[in-house]
N, C-alpha and C positions, 0 to 999 in steps of 0.2 A: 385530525388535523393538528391539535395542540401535541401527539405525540413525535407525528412528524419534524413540527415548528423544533421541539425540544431536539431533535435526535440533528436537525441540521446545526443548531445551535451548540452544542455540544461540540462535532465536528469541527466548527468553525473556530471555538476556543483552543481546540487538542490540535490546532495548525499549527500554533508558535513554536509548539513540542514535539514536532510530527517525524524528522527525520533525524535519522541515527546510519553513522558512517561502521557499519561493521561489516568482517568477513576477512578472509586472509590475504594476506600483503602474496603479491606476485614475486620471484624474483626476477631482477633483469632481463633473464635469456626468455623467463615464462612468458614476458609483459611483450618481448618480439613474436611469441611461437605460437599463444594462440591471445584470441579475442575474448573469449570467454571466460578467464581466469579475473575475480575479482581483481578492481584497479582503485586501490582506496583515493589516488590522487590524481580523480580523472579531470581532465580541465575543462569540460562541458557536462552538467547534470543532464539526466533524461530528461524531458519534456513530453507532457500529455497537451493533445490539440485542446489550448483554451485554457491548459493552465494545471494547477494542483491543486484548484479547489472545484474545476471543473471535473476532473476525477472522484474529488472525494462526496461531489453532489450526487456525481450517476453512481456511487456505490451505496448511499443513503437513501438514493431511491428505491433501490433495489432490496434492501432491506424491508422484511417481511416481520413486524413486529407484534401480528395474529401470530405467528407458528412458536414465542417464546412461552414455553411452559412453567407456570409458577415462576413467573419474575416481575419483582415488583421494583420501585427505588430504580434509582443508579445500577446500572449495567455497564461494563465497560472492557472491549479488547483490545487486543495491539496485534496487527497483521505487519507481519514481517514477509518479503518480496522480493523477487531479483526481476530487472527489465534486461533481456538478454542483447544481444547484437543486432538480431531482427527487430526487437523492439516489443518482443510478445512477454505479456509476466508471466513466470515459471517460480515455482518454490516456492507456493503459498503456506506460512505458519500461521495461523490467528491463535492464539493462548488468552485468558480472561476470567473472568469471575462468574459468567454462567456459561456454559458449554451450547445450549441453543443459540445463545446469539454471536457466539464464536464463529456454530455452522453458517449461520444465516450472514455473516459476514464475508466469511471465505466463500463462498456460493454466491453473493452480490460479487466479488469481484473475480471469479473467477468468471463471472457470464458475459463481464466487458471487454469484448475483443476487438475494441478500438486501437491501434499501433501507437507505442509510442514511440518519438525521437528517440533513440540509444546514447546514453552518455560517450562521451569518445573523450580520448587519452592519445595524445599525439597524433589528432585528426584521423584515428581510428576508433572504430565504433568498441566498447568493450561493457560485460555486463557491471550493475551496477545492483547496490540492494535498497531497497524503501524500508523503514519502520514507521507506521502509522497509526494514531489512535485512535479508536471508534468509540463512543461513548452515547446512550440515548438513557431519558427518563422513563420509567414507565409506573401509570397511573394504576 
């Protein structure tokens, strides 16, 4: 439970920090022709039903902190994400400081196949990217 408690608390800290606007500028004709081309300056963010922290709960839960081998201290990843047009996340990176709890990350949010809102850029839906921190203690 206390690893739990720590690994939400953690989350909840790496929220102020959580989003990073990256990925390549459209041009013009690209941003009319298709939806899917990153839009760094979309006028509506995605939305997950219940929020961003409601997201970052059900991926905390899902975290499986038995399967991390030899990890002791501070643990910590950053999953990088694109929310597509349909609203499904594709292009999962997690990178970090132990490789099991990378998987064990990427694997938590890859099992959440709750839809989100898709960010839209002139009242069209277009993808959009997440950078998010994950960080838990372990005893």
């Amino acid at each position: 439970m206390k690893k739990n408690l720590a690994l939400v608390s953690f989350l909840g800290f790496a929220l102020a920090f959580s989003q990073a606007h990256e990925g390549i500028k459209a041009s013009p004709s690209q941003k009319e022709s298709s939806r899917e081309v990153y839009v760094p300056e979309a006028d509506v963010q995605p939305s997950f039903p219940g929020g961003i922290n409601e997201f970052r709960g059900k991926v905390a839960q899902k975290i499986n902190i038995k399967k991390l081998k030899n990890a002791t201290g501070k643990v910590s990843s950053s999953a990088k994400f694109a929310i597509n047009v349909q609203g499904k996340i594709e292009n999962i990176t997690v990178y970090g400081n132990n490789e099991d709890f990378n998987k064990e990350v990427e694997n938590a949010i890859k099992s959440i196949k709750t839809k989100w809102e898709p960010a839209k850029y002139k009242s069209h839906p277009v993808k959009y990217w997440f950078q998010l921190p994950f960080a838990a203690l372990i005893d």
